[in-house]
C-alpha positions as CSV (number, residue, x, y, z in Angstrom):
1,X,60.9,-68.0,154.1
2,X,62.7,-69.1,157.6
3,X,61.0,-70.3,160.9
4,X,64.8,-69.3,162.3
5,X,64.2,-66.8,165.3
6,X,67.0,-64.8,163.8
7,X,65.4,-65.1,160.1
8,X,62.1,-64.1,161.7
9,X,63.3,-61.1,163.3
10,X,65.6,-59.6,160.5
11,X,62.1,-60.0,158.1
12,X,60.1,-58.5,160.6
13,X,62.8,-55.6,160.6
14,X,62.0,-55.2,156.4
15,X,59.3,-54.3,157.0
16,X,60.0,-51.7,160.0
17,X,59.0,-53.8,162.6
18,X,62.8,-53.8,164.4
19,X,62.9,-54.8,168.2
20,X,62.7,-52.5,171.2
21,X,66.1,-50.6,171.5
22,X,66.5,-51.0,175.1
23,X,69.9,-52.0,175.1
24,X,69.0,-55.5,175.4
25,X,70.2,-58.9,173.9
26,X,69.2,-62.3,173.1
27,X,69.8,-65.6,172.2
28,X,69.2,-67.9,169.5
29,X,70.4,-71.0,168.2
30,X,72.9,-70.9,165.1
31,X,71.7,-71.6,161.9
32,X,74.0,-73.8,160.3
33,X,76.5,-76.0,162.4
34,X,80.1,-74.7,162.6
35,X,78.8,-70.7,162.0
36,X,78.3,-68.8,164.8
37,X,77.0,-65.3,164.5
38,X,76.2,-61.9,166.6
39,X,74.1,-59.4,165.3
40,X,73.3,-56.6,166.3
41,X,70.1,-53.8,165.5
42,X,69.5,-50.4,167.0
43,X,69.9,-50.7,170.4
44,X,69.4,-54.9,171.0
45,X,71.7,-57.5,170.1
46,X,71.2,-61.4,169.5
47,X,73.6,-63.8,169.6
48,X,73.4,-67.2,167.7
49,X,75.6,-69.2,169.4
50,X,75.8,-72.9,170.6
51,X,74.2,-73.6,174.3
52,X,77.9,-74.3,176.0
53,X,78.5,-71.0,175.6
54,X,76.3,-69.6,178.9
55,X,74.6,-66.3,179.5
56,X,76.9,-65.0,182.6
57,X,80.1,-65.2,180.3
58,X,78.1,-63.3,177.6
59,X,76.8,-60.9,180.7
60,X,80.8,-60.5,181.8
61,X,82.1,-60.1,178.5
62,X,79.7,-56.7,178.3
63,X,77.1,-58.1,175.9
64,X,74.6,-55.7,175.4
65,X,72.2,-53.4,172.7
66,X,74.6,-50.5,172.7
67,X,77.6,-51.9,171.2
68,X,78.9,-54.4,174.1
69,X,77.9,-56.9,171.4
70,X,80.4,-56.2,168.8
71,X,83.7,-55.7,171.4
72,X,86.2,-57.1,169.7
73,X,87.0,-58.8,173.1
74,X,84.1,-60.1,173.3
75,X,84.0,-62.2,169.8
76,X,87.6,-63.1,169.9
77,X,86.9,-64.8,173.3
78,X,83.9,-66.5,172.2
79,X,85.9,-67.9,168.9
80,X,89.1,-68.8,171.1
81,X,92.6,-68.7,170.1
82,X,92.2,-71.2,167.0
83,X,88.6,-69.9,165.7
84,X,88.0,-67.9,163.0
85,X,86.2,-64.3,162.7
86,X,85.1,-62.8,159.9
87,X,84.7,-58.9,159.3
88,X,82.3,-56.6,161.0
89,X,79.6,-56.2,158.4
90,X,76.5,-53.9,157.7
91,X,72.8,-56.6,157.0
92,X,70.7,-55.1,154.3
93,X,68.0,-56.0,153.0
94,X,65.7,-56.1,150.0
95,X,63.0,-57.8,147.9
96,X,63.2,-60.5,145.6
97,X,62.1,-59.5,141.8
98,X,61.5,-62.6,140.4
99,X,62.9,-61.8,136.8
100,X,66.9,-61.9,135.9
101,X,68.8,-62.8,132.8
102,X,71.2,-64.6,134.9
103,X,71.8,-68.3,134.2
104,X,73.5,-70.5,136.4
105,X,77.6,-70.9,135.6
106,X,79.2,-73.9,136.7
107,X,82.1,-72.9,135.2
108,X,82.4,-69.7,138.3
109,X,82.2,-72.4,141.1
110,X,86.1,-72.3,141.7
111,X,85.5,-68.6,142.0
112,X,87.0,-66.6,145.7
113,X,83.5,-65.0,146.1
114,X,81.8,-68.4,145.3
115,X,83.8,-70.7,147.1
116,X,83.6,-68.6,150.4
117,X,79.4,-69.0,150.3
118,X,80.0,-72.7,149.9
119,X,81.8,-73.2,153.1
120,X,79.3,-70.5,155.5
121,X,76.4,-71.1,153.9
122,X,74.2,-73.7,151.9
123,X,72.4,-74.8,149.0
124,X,75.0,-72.2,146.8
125,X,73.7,-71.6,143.6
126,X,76.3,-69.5,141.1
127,X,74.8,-67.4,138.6
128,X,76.3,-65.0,135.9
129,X,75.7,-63.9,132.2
130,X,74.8,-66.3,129.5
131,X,78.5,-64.6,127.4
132,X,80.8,-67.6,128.9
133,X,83.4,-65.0,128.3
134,X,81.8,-62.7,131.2
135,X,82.8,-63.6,134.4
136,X,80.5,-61.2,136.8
137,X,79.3,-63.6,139.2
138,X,76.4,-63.4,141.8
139,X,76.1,-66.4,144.7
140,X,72.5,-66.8,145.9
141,X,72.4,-69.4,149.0
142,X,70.9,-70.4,152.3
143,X,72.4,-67.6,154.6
144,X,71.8,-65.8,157.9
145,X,69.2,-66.6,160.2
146,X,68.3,-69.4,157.0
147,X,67.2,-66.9,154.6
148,X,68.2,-66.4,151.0
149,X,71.5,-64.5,151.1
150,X,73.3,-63.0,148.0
151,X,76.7,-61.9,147.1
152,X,78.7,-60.9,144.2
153,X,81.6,-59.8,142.1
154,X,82.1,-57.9,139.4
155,X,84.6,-59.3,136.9
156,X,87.9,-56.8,137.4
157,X,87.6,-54.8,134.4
158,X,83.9,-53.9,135.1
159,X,84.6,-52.2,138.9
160,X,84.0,-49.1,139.4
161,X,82.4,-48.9,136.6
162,X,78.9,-48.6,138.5
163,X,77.7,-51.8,136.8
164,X,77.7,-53.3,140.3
165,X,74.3,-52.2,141.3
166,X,72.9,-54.0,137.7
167,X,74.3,-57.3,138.4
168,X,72.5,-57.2,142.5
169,X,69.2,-56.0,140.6
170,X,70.0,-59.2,138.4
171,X,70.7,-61.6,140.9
172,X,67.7,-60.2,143.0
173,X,65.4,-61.2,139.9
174,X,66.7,-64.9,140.9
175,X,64.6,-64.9,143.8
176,X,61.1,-64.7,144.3
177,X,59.1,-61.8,143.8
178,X,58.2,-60.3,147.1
179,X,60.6,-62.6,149.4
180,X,63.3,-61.2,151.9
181,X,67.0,-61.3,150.8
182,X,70.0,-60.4,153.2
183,X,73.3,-59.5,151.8
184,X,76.7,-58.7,154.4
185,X,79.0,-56.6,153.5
186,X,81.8,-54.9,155.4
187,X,81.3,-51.1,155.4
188,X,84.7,-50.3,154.3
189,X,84.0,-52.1,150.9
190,X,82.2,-48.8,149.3
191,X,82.1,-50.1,146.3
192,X,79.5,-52.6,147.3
193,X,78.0,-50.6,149.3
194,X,76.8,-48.2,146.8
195,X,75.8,-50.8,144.5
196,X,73.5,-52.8,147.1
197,X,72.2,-49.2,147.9
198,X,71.7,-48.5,144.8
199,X,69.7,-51.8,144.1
200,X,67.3,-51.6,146.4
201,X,68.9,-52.8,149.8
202,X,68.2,-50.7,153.0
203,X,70.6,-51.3,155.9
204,X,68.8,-53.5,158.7
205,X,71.8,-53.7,161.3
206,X,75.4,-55.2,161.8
207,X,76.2,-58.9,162.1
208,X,80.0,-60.9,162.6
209,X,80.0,-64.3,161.9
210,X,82.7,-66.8,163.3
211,X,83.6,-70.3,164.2
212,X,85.5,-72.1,167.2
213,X,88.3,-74.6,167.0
214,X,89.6,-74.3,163.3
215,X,89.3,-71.8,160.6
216,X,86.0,-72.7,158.9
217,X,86.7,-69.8,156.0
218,X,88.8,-67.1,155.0
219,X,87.3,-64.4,153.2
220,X,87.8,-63.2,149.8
221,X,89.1,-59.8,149.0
């Protein structure tokens, strides 16, 4: 569990309880140092962002609850010419299971999907199937708004195979039974889509993640 504002608000939205869509926004303070995030839900937007960055520029920019949030002018003036900005995605979430046959694999760590959650989020933990000759891999970390986050790759010869939505119902068995997990994923990726669908996730809202000054990441494909 999280005592983040942002964390508290996405697990009250689990369980329906979603803020007032007025078209308004807030803020919050970022999570981890170096991220940077806006997310929006139906009709009120928050933005975790660092105090230098003040409410009239926000206001100006067109920040609101009804997609001023997620202008693309908007981010890329916050994350300047030299930041980084990572994809538009849809937050989902679900329940932890507390049962998986996943082990953790070491040997994945140098993984795309793995080493992109080690330099956005923390405490990565990188699970697959106890076959050292299977390289499905699921990431389960300290994510947005500090709650457990989860991502995940099939190995290639297994996509579209619809073995994606076993491996999330795996990795959620990793985590608690009964606890919130959040995963991101960007809307044009269907293939993910339908698998965290089909696990269990419901979609909570949107959220863009980025960084000023240098390019903390670049996302896998």
């Amino acid at each position: 569990m999280t005592d983040h504002p942002l964390g508290v608000l996405i697990v009250a939205a689990a369980g329906g309880r979603f803020p007032a869509a007025d078209g308004s926004w807030r803020r919050v303070p970022p999570w981890r140092p170096g991220v940077e995030a806006i997310v929006a839900f139906t009709g009120h937007a928050v933005f975790a962002v660092e105090p230098d960055i003040p409410d009239h520029l926000l206001g100006d920019l067109g920040a609101d609850g009804f997609g001023g949030a997620h202008h693309p002018r908007l981010i890329s003036t916050l994350a300047g010419a030299d930041g980084w900005i990572d994809s538009l995605d849809m937050l989902l979430v679900a329940s932890g299971t507390g049962t998986s046959p996943l082990v953790d694999r070491p040997d994945l760590a140098a993984h795309p999907r793995a080493a992109f959650a080690a330099r956005i989020r923390d405490c990565p933990r990188v699970m697959g199937y106890p076959d050292p000759k299977r390289a499905d891999l699921a990431v389960i970390s300290r994510g947005i708004g500090g709650l457990t986050e989860i991502s995940f790759e099939l190995e290639p010869g297994r996509r579209g195979s619809g073995a994606g939505a076993g491996l999330v119902r795996d990795a959620l068995g990793t985590i608690r039974r009964g606890e919130i997990a959040v995963a991101a994923v960007a809307p044009g990726n269907v293939a993910s889509v339908r698998a965290l669908l089909a696990a269990g996730f419901r979609p909570t809202g949107s959220m863009q993640l980025f960084s000023r000054g240098n390019r903390t990441a670049s996302r896998p494909g």
